[in-house]
C-alpha positions in Angstrom: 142.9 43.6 126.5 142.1 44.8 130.2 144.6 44.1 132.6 143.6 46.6 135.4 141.0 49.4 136.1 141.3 51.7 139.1 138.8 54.4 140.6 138.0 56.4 143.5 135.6 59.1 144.2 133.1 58.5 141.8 129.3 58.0 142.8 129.4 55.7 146.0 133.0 55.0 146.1 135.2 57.2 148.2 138.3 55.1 148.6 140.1 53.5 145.3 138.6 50.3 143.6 140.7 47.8 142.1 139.3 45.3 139.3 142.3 43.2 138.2 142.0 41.1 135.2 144.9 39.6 136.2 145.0 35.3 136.4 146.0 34.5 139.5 148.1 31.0 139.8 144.4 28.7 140.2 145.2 25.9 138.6 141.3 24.6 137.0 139.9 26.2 133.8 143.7 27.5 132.6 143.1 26.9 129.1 140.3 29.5 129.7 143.2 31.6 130.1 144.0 34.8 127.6 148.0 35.0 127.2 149.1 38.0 127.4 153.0 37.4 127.8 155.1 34.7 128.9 154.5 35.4 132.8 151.5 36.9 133.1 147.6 35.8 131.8 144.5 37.3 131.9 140.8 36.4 132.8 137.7 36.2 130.4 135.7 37.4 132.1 134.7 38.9 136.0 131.1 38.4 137.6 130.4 41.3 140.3 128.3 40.2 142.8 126.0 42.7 145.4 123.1 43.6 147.7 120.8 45.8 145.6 122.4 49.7 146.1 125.5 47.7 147.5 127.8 49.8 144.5 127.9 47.2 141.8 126.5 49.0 138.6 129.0 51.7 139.4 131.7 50.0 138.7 130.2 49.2 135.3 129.4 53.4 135.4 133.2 53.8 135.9 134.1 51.8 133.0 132.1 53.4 130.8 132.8 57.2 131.9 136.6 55.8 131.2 136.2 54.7 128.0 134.2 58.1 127.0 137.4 60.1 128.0 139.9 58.0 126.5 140.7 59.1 123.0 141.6 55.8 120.9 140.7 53.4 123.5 140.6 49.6 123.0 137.9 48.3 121.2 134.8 48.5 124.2 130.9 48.1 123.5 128.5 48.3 126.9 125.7 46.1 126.9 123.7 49.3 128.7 124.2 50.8 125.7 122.3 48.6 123.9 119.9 50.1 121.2 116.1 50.7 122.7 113.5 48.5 121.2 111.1 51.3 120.0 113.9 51.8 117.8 114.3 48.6 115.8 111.8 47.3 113.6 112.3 43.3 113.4 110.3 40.2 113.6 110.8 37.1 115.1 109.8 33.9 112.9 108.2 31.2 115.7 107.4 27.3 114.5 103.8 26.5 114.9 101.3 24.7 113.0 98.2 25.3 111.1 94.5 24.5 111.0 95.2 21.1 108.8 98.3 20.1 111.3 101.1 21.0 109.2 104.2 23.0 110.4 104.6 26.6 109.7 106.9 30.0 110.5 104.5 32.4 111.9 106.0 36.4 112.3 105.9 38.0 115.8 106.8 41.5 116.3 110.0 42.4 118.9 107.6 44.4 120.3 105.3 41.6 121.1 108.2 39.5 122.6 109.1 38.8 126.3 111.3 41.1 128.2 114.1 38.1 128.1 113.5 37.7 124.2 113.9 41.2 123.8 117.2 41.8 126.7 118.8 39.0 124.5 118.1 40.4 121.0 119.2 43.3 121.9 122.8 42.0 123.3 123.2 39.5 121.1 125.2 42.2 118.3 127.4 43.0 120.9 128.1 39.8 121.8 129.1 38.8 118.6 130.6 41.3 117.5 133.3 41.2 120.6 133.9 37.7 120.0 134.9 38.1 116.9 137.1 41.0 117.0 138.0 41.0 120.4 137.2 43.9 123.4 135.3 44.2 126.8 132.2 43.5 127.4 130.1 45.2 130.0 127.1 44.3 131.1 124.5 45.3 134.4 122.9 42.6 135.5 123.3 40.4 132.8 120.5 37.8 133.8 117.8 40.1 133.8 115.1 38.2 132.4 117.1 35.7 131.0 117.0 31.8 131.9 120.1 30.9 134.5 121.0 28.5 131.3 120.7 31.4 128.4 123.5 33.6 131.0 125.5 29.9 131.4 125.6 29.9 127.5 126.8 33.3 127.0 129.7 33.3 129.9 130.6 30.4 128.3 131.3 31.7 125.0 133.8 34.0 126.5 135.6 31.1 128.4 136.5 28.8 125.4 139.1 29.5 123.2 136.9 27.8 120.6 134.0 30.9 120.8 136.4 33.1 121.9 139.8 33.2 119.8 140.2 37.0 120.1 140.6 37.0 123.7 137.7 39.4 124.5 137.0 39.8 127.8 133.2 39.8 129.4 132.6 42.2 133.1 129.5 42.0 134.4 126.9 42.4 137.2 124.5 39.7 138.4 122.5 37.8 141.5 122.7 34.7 139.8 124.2 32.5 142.1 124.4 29.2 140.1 127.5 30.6 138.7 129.3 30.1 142.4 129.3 26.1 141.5 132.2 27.3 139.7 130.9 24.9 136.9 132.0 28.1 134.3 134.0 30.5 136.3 137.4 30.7 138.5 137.5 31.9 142.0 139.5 34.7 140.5 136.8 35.4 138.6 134.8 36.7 141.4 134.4 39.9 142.8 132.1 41.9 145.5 130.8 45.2 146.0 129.4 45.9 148.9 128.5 49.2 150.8 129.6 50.4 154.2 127.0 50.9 156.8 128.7 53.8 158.3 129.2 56.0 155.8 127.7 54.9 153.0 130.8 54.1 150.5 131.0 51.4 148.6 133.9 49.1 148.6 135.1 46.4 145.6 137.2 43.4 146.9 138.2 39.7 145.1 137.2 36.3 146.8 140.6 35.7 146.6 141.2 37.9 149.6 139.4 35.0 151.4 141.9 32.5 150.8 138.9 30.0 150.6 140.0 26.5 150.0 139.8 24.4 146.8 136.6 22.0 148.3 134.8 25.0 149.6 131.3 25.7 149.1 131.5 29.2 147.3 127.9 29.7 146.9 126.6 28.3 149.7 129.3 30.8 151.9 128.2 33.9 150.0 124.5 33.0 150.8 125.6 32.3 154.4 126.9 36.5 154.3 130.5 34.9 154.3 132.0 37.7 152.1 129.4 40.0 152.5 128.0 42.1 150.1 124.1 40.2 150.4 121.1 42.1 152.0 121.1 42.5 155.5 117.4 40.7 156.1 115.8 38.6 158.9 114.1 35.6 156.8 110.9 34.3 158.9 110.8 30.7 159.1 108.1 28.8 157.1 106.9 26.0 159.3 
């Protein structure tokens, strides 16, 4: 299990980072919760949130340079490390039916599926396989090309005990912002990266530094450039 993982001066960020896996005392989605002794629990899961170039697939960098120097680390797979499809030879099986109307399984080659069909075929081993013996899960931008309900499934999986009896943990990247209804994930589960526009670095920070309140509108506030980390753009209005 992850509890904590610190870094400084590696690619944009200068300063030190902090991603705590730590619960904090929230009181919805506790049976979510991964015990880890009798004071102290740990989160599923962490969704970074960030402008594009804002330092967010660093921190998933950081992780994995980690792991890669750790001798006998704990159990960690990385979705970016996923095997490339000219390198698997498999075929898909897709219901159809034939000239005289009846129902049939017709092959199509991995090649020949969609980038989403082929981004989750190619996690889905990984997936598995940390659900059922337990680990960390990284993962850059883990909606690309996936349906917002496909990403809803698979960060659910992590936050049942039912799917999830091993305690493994999921960190990931993404701009999908249907997981601020908070429908899956606790505000503790939510992180930033953002870069400064002085210098450059790149800075990692909890919405718990907010102190929002329980009612608040989390999406709705990040889109609004509450806690930062969204592009800095002038929309035209559509009239």
């Amino acid at each position: 299990m992850l509890i904590e993982f610190r870094f400084k001066n590696y690619r944009s960020f200068r300063d030190e980072a902090v991603l705590s896996m730590e619960a904090s005392g929230l009181g919805m989605y506790k049976n979510s919760l991964i015990k880890y002794n009798s004071k102290t629990s740990l989160l599923p899961g962490v969704a970074i949130y960030g402008k594009n170039g804002g330092g967010k697939s660093n921190v998933i960098r950081a992780f994995w340079l980690a792991v890669q120097f750790i001798k006998n680390a704990q159990r960690t797979q990385h979705a970016d490390a996923k095997i490339a499809m000219n390198e698997v030879k498999a075929i898909s099986m897709h219901q159809g039916k034939d000239q005289h109307g009846n129902g049939q399984l017709y092959p199509l080659d991995l090649s020949d599926e969609s980038d989403g069909t082929r981004t989750l075929m190619s996690i889905a081993p990984a997936i598995e396989s940390v659900l059922a013996n337990g680990g960390v899960l990284l993962t850059d931008e883990i909606e690309k090309g996936l349906h917002p309900l496909l990403v809803d499934y698979i960060v659910a999986k992590f936050q049942s005990k039912e799917t999830n009896p091993k305690g493994a943990q999921l960190i990931f990247t993404t701009h999908n912002t249907e997981l601020l209804n908070m429908e899956l994930l606790r505000k503790d589960q939510i992180y930033f990266a953002d870069k400064n526009h002085e210098d450059g670095s790149s800075e990692l920070y909890s919405i718990s530094e907010f102190g929002t309140r329980t009612t608040e509108n989390i999406r709705k506030g990040y889109l609004l450039g509450k806690y930062g980390a969204i592009p800095d753009l002038d929309i035209e209005e559509v009239k």
